[in-house]
Each structure stands twice: as C-alpha cells, then as structure tokens.
KELUM-586318 format. One record per residue (C-alpha): x, y, z; chain; residue number from 1. Coordinates in Angstrom, 3 decimals. Last residue first. Layout:
residues N
((X; Y; Z); 'A'; NUM)
...
***
This chain:
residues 382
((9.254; 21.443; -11.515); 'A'; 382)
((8.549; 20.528; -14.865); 'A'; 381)
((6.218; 17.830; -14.157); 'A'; 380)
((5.713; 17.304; -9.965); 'A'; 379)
((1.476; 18.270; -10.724); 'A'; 378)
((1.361; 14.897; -13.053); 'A'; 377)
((2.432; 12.669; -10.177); 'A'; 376)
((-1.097; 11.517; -9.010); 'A'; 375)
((-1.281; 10.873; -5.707); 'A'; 374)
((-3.259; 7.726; -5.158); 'A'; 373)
((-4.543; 5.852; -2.677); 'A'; 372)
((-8.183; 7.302; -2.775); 'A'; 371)
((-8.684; 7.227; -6.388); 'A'; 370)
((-7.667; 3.161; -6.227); 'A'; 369)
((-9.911; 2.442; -3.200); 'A'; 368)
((-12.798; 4.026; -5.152); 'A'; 367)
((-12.232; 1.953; -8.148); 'A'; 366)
((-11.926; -1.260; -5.978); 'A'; 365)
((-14.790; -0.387; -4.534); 'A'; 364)
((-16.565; -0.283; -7.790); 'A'; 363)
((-15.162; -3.230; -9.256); 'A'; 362)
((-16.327; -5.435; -6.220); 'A'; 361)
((-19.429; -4.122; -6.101); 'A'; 360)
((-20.419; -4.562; -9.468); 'A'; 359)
((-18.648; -8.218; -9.308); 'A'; 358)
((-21.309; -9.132; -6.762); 'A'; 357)
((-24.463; -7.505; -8.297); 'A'; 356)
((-23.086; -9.765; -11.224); 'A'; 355)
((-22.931; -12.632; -9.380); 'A'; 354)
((-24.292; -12.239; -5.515); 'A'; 353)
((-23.574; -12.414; -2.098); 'A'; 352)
((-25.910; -10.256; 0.229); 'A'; 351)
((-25.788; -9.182; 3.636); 'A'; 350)
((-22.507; -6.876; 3.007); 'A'; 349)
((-24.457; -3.720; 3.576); 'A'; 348)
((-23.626; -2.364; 0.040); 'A'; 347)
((-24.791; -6.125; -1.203); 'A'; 346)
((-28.112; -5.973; 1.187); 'A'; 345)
((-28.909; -2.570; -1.064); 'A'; 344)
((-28.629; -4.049; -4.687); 'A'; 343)
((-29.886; -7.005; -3.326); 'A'; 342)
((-32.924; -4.931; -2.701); 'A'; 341)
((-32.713; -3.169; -5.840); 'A'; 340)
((-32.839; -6.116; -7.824); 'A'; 339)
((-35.838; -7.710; -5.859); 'A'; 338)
((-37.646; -4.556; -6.285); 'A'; 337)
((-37.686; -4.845; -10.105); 'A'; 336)
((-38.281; -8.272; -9.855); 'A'; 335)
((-41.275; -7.555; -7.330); 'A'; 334)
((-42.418; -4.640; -9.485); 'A'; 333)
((-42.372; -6.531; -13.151); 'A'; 332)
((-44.040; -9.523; -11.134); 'A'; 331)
((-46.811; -7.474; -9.616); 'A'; 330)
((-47.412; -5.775; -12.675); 'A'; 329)
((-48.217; -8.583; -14.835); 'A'; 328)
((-50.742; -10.043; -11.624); 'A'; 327)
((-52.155; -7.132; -11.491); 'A'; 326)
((-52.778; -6.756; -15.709); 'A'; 325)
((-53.946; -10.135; -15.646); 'A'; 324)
((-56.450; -9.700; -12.654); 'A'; 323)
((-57.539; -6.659; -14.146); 'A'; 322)
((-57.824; -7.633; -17.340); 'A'; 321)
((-60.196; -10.667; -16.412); 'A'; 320)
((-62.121; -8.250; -14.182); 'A'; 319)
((-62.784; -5.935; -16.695); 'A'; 318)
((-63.638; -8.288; -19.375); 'A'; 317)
((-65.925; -9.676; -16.979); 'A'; 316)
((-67.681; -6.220; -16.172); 'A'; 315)
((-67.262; -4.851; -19.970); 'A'; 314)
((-69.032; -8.306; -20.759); 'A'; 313)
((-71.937; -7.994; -17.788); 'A'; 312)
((-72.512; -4.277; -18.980); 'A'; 311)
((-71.704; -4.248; -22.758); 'A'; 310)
((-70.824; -0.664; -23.907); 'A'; 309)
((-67.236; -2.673; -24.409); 'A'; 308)
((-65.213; 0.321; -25.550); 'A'; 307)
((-64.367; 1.873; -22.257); 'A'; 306)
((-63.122; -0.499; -20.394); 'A'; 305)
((-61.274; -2.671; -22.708); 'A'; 304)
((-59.196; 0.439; -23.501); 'A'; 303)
((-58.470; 1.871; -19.843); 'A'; 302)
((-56.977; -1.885; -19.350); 'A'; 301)
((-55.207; -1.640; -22.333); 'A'; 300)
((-53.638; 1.065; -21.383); 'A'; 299)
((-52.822; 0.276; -17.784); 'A'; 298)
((-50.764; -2.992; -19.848); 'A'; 297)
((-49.338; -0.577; -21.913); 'A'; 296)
((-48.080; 1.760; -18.903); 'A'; 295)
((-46.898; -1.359; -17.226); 'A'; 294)
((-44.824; -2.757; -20.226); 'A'; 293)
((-43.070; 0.428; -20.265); 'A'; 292)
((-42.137; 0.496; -16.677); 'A'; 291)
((-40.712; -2.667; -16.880); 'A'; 290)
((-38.840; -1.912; -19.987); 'A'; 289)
((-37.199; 0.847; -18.429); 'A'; 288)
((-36.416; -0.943; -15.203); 'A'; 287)
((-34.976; -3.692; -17.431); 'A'; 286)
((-32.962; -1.858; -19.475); 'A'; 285)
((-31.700; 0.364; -16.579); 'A'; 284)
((-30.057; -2.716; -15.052); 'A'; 283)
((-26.630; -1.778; -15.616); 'A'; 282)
((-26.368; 1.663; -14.752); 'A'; 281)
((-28.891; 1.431; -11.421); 'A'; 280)
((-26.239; -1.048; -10.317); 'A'; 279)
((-23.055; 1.095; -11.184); 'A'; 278)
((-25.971; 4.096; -9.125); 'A'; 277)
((-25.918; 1.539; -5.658); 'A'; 276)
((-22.161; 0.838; -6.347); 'A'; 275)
((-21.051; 4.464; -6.094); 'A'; 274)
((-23.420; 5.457; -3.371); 'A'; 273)
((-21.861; 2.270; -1.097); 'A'; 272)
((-17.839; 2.958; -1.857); 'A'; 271)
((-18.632; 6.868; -1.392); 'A'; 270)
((-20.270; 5.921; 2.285); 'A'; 269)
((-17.613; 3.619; 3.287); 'A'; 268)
((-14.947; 6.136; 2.786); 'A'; 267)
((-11.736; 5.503; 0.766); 'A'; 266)
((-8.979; 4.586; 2.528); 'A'; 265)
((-9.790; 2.075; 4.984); 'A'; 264)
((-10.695; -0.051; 2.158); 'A'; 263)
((-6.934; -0.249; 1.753); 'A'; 262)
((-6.246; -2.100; 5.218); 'A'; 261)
((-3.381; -0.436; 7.390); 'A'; 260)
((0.441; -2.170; 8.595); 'A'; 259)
((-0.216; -4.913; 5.497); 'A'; 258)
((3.295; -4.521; 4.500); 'A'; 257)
((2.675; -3.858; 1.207); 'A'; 256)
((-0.365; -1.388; 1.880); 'A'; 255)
((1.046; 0.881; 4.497); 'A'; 254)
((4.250; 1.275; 2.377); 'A'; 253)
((2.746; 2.455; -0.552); 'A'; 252)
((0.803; 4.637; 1.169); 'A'; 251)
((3.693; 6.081; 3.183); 'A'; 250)
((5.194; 6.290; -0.531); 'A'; 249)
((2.539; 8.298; -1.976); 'A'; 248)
((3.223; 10.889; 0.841); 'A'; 247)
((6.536; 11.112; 0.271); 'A'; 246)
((6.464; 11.180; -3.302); 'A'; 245)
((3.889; 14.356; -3.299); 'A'; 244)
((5.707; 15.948; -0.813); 'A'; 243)
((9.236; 15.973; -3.427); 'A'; 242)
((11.562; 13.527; -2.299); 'A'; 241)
((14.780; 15.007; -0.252); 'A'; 240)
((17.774; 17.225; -1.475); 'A'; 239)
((16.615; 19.679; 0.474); 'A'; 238)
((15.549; 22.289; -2.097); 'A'; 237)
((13.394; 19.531; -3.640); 'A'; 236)
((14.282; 16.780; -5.308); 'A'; 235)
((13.210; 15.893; -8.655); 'A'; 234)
((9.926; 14.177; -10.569); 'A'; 233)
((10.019; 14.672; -14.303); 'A'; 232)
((12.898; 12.762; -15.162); 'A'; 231)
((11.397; 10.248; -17.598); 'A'; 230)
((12.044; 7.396; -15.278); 'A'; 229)
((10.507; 9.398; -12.496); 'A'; 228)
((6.976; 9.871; -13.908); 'A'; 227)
((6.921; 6.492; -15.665); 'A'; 226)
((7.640; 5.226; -12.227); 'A'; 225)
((4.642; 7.171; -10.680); 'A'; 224)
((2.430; 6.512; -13.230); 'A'; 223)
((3.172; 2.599; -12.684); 'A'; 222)
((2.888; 2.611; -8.874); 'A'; 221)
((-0.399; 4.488; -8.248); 'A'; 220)
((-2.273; 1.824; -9.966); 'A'; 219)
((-0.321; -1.275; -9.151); 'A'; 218)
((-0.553; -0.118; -5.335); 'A'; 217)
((-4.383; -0.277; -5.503); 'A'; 216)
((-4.590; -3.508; -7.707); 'A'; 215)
((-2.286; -4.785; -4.658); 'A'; 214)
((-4.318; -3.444; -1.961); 'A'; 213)
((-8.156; -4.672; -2.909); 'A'; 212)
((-8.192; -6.929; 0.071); 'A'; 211)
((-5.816; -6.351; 2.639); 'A'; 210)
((-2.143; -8.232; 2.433); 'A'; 209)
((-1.269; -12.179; 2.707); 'A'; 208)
((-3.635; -13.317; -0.772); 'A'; 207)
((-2.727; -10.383; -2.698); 'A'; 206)
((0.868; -10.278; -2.499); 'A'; 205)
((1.642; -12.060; -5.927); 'A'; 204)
((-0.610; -8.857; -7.759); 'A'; 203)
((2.981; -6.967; -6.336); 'A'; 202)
((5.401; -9.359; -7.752); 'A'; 201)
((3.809; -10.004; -11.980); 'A'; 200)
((2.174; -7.053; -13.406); 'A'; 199)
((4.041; -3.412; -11.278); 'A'; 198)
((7.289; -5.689; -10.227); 'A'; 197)
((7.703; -7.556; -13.611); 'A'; 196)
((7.520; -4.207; -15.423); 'A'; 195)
((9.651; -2.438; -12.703); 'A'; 194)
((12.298; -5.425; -14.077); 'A'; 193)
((12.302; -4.891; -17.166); 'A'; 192)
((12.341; -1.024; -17.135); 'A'; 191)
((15.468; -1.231; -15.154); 'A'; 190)
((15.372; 1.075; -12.120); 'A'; 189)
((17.108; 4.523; -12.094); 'A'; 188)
((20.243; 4.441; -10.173); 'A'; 187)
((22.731; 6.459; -12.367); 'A'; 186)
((22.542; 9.673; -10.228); 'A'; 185)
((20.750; 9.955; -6.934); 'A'; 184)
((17.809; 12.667; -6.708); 'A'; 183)
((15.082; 10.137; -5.630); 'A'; 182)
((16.742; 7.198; -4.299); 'A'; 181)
((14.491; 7.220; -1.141); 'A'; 180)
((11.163; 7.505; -2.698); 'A'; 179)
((11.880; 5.417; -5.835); 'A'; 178)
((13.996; 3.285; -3.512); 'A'; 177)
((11.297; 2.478; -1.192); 'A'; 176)
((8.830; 0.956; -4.005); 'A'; 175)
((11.499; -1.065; -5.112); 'A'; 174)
((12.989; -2.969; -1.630); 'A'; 173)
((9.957; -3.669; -0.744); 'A'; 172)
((8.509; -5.219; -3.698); 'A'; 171)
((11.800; -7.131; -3.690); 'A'; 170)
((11.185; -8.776; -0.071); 'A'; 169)
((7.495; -9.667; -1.555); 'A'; 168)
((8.913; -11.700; -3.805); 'A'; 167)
((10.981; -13.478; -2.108); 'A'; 166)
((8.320; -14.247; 0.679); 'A'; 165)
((6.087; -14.748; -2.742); 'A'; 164)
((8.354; -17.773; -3.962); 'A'; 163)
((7.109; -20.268; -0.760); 'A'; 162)
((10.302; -20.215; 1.632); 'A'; 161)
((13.968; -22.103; 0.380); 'A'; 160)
((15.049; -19.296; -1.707); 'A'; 159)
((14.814; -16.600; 0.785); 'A'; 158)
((18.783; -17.606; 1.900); 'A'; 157)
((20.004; -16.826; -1.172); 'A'; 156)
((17.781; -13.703; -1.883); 'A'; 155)
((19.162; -12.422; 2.155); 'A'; 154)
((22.490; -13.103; 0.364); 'A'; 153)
((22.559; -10.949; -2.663); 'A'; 152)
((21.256; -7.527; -0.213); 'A'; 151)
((23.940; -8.766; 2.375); 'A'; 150)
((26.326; -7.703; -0.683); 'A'; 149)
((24.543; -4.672; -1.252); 'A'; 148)
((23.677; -3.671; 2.277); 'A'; 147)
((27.770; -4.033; 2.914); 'A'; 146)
((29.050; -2.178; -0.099); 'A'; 145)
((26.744; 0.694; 1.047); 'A'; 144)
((27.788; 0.493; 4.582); 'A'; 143)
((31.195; 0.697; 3.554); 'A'; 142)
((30.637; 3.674; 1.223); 'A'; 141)
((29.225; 5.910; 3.965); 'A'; 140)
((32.046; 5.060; 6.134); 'A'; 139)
((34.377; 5.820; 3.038); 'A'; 138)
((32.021; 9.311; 3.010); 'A'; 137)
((32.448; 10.126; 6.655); 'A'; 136)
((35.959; 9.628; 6.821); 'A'; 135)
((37.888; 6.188; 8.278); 'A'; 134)
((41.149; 6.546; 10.132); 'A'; 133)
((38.924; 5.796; 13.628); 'A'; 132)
((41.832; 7.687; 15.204); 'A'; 131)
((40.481; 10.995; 13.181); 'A'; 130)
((37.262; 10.556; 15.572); 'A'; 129)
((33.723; 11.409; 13.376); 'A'; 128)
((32.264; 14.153; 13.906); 'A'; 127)
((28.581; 14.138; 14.578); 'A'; 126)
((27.899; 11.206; 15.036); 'A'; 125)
((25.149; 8.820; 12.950); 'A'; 124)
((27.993; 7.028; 11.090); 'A'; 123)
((29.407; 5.563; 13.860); 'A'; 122)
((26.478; 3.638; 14.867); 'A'; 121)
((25.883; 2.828; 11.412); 'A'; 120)
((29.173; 0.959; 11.017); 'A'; 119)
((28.607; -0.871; 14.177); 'A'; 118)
((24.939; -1.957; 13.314); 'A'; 117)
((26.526; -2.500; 9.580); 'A'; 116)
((29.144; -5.021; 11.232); 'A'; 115)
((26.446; -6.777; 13.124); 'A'; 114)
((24.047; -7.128; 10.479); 'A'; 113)
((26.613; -8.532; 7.398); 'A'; 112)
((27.488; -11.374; 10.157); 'A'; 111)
((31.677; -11.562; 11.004); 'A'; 110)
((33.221; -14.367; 9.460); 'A'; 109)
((36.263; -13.664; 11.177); 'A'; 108)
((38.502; -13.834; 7.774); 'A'; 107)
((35.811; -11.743; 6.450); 'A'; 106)
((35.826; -12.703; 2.408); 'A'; 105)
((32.833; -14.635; 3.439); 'A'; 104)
((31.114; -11.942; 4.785); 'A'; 103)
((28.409; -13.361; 6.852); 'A'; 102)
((24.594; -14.275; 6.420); 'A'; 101)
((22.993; -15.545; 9.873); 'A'; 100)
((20.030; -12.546; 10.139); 'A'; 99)
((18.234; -14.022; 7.456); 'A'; 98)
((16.557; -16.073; 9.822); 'A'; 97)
((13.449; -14.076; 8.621); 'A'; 96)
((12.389; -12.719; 12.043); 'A'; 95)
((15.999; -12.227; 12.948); 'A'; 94)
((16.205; -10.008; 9.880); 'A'; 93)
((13.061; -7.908; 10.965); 'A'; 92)
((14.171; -7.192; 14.227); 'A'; 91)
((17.339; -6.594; 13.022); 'A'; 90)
((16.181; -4.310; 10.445); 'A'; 89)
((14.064; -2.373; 12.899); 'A'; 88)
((17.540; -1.402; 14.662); 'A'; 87)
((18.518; 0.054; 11.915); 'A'; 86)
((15.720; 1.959; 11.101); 'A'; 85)
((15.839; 3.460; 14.983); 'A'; 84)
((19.671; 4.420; 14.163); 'A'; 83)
((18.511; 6.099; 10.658); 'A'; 82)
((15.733; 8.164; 12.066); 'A'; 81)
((17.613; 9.312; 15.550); 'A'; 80)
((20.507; 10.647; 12.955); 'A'; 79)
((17.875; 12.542; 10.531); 'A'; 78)
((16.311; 13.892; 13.998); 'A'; 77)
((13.445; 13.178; 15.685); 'A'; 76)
((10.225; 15.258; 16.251); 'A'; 75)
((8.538; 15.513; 19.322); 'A'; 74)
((11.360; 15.322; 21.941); 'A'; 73)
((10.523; 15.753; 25.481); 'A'; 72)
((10.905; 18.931; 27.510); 'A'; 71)
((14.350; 20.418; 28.684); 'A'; 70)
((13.343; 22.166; 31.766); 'A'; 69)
((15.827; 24.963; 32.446); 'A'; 68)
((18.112; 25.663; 35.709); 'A'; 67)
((18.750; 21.462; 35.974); 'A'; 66)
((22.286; 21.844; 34.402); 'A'; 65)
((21.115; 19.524; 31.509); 'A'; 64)
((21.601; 21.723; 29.325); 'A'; 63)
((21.824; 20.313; 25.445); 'A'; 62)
((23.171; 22.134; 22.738); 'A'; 61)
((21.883; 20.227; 19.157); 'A'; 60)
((24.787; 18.464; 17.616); 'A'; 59)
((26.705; 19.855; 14.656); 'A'; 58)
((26.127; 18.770; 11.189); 'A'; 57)
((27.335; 16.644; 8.420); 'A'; 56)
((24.546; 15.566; 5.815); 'A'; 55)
((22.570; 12.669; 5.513); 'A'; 54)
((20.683; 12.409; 2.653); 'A'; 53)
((22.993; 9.719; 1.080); 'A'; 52)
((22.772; 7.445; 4.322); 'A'; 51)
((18.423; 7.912; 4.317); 'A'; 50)
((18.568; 6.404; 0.986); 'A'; 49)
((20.923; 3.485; 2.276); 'A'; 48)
((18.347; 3.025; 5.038); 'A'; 47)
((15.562; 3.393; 3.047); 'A'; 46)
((16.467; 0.795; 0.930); 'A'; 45)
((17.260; -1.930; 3.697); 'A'; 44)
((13.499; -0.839; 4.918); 'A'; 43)
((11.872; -1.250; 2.410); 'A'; 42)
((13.222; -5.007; 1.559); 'A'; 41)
((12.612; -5.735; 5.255); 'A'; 40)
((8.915; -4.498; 5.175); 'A'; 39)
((8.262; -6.523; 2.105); 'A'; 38)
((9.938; -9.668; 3.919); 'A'; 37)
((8.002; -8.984; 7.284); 'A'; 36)
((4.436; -8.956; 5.185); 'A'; 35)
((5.196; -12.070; 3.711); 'A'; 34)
((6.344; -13.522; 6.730); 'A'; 33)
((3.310; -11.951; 8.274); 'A'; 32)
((0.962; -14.193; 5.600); 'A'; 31)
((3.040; -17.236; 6.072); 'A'; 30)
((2.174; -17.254; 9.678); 'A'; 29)
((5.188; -17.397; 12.257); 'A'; 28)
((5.359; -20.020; 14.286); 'A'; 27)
((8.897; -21.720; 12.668); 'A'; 26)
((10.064; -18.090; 11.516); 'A'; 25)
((10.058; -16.673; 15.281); 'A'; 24)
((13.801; -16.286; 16.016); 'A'; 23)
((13.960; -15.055; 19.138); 'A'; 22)
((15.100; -11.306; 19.087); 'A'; 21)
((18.930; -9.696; 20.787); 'A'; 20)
((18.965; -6.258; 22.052); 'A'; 19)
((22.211; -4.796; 20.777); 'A'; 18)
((23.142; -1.909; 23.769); 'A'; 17)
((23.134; 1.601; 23.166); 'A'; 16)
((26.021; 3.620; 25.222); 'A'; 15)
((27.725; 3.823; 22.095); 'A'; 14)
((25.031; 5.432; 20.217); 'A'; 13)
((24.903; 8.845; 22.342); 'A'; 12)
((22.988; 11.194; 20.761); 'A'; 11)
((21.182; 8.457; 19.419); 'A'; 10)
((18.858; 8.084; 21.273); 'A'; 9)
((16.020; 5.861; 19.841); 'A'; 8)
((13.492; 5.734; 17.263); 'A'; 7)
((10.195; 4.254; 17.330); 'A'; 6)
((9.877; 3.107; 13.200); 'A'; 5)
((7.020; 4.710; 11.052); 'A'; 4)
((8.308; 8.335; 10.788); 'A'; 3)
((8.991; 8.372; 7.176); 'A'; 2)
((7.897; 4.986; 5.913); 'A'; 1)
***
C-alpha cells in the first residue's frame, strides 16, 4: 500500500506522542472487521518488508533560519513511511482488541505493540546512539522477532471471531509479503499454503468486500505467485519490487481491504458493450431461425398469391395467409425484441434475469479481472 497511510514526522520521533484509540470491536460491523483484519495482516508485513529495505543514511539539511522558505513536503521519506505504518497498526490493533498480547517471557509483561512502537522509533534515526548498546541490524532483528511472535498471538486471540476475520488477517499478511519480501532469501511461501490462500481464504472475503473482488484478486494472484516462486520476478536496482509488483499490489490491497470497489476498475461502458454482443452470442440461434422462418413464411405468401388465378379464392387465400403470416411474424419479432430489450434493461441494471443474468455477471466479472491485473510475464528474465 505504498503511500496509503498519512505519515508523520519523523525527523524527530521522540517528540511524538502515543495517541491512544477506543476500542470499537463491540459496534463494529463484521464486514469492517473483516476488512480491518486484512488490512492489519498487510500491514504487519509491510512493515518488516519496509525494515529490510531500509538502509542507513544521513538526514536531509534543514534551515530553519527564516532567510529561505522551506515549502511543504510532497513526498515522504523511507523513515516517515515506516513510522506512519506503525502508527496505522495501532489503530488497527486496538480496533481488533488484539492490541492486549504481551511477551510472556517479559518479566514486565510489556504489550508486543508498545515495545515495537519504541523499537521502531529508534530504528527510523539516522544514527543510532552507541549508549543505546544496540546496532542497527540487532534493532532490526528485535523488531523482527517481535512481529513474529505477536504475529502467533494476534491468530490466538482471532480465534474467538467468525473464521473469515482470521482469514482475512492471513490474506493480508500474504499478498503484502510477495510485494514486500521480494528480493529476501529463504522466505518464499509454501505452495500449500498459497494454494489454500488463492481457492479457499480469499473466495471467504466475498460477502464483506466489493462485488466481483475476490475472483478478481484470485486471478492476478496465482500468476503472480507462480511468477515469483519460480524466480522470475527480482528486485530492481534498489533493492525494491519491480513496478509491475508494486502496482499489482496497490490493487491487491485496494480490493482486500475494501478501501475501492472492483467494478470501479474497468469502465462501465466496456462492461455494457461486452455483455450486449455475450447476449447476441448466445441467442444467435434463435434470431437466425427467426429470420428464416419469416422469409419462408413471405414466401409462401408471394406463392399463394400468384398461383391461385382464382379472384375471390386468391383474395381469401390471401387474406387468410396474411393474417397467419402477420400474426407468425409478430411473435418471432416481439420475442426477438423482448430478448434484446432485457438484454438492454440488464446493462442498465433495470432488469433481473436467468441466463441474461448470469451473462452479465460473467462478463463483468471478465472485464473486472483484465482490468486488475498486471500480468507478470514482461518481469521474466529480467
């Protein structure tokens, strides 16, 4: 979610005070539980990711001697990014009442959240103190042994909501960490388990995010891990995902957490043409055979007509066929027209059908899944 959390100052971290949220599990809807679980499992990945991409530096020079106007930042820094994300995971945490888990080898029982919001608060200067007695990469490795222990409990303490909160909380937590882990040795995702993730977790979301997103994330997702897996997605010169990654990963993102709506994605006019000719597809047969039983029916009309030389039968005979071959034709064109029209109300959303129904349905979900995906294939050999 590069760029999706408000961050904060953090030139200055220890002049940043804890701010403190109400839990709000007991009014909160199942659906944004859901959608606060997936965005907590993301976000605990991307802040480890964003730990192992950050690299020692020295601070940007600053005058604030009044002679020059400093203007307003734009873009944030690495440091910014990772203290902002931190301080979403409390927000989220306390929203789960997951926010409680301590160490239990900590003889103070301190909470998992406050000593990672101290440890990360260090970690984001840019030199450490020597009198801390701690370098940056055993500060690094703290925080890591603390998100994955804290990691074990938040499943603990999950266990006693409806199965999808848990579920969604490890949807999360994967499709993050094949954006943020990209480049990491030895943490490649079990095949098992991305198996039970892409066919059994993320169709689970369905009911609590936007319709059509969880076919749409399936799709993108599986290429995508294959793609990885077999090595064939790598950093780039920074040491960061690959464009591609990152911008199939704010997708992913946006749809398991429910922050933008899939249909939003592909355009209502390509959703509409698209159904209106998958309609015209599947009830050719009839409009063809409808068209054919007119002509014959004209035929035969033409036919009676000319070979009866008798005036008052060729007249009656006439009339009879006429009548018949109106009263044919009026049914073939009003059945013909009344398929089209649903055809039309569906796109418009003023009709609910069957099989006009399930065309629609299939074909926006088809255009929903070409928009929201980035296919992987350009990354090979890279």
């Amino acid at each position: 979610m590069d760029g999706a959390v408000i961050p904060v100052q953090a030139n200055t971290p220890e002049n940043v005070t804890t701010a403190t949220t109400p839990t709000a599990t007991d009014t909160m809807s199942l659906q944004q539980t859901v959608c606060n679980a997936a965005s907590l499992g993301w976000a605990i990945s991307e802040l480890l990711g964003r730990c192992y991409q950050l690299n020692q530096s020295s601070p940007a020079s600053l005058d604030w001697s009044g002679d020059k106007l400093m203007k307003l930042q734009e873009n944030f820094t690495p440091r910014e990014k990772l203290y902002a994300l931190m301080k979403y995971i409390i927000f989220l945490a306390d929203s789960l009442d997951v926010s409680a888990c301590a160490i239990e080898d900590d003889p103070a029982k301190q909470r998992y959240i406050d000593v990672l919001h101290h440890d990360v608060r260090l970690f984001i200067h840019h030199n450490l103190d020597p009198m801390l007695g701690v370098t940056f990469e055993q500060l690094r490795g703290r925080i890591n042994q603390n998100l994955f222990y804290w990691d074990l409990n938040i499943h603990d303490a999950l266990q006693d909501r409806p199965t999808v909160v848990d579920k969604a909380y490890l949807v999360g937590r994967t499709l993050a960490s094949l954006r943020w882990y990209i480049g990491q040795q030895g943490v490649i995702q079990d095949k098992i388990f991305m198996e039970k993730i892409c066919s059994e977790y993320v169709p689970m979301l369905q009911p609590y995010i936007s319709p059509f997103a969880s076919s749409a994330v399936t799709n993108s997702l599986d290429p995508w891990w294959q793609a990885i897996s077999s090595g064939h997605v790598q950093p780039d010169s920074t040491g960061d995902a690959p464009m591609q990654l990152k911008n199939q990963a704010d997708i992913w993102f946006s749809l398991a957490t429910n922050e933008r709506e899939a249909q939003s994605y592909a355009p209502a006019s390509i959703k509409d043409k698209g159904y209106i000719l998958k309609v015209l597809q599947v009830f050719w047969p009839l409009f063809l055979i409808s068209g054919l039983v007119l002509v014959l029916v004209l035929a035969f009309l033409v036919y009676v007509i000319v070979s009866n030389l008798n005036i008052i039968t060729k007249e009656f005979t006439a009339v009879v066929a006429l009548l018949t071959a109106f009263g044919i034709t009026h049914t073939l064109v009003d059945t013909t027209g009344n398929i089209l029209q649903k055809a039309v109300s569906e796109a418009t959303g003023t009709f609910k059908g069957t099989v006009i129904d399930n065309i629609k349905h299939s074909t926006q979900q088809e255009a929903i899944n070409k928009a929201t995906i980035i296919p992987p294939l350009p990354l090979i050999n890279q």
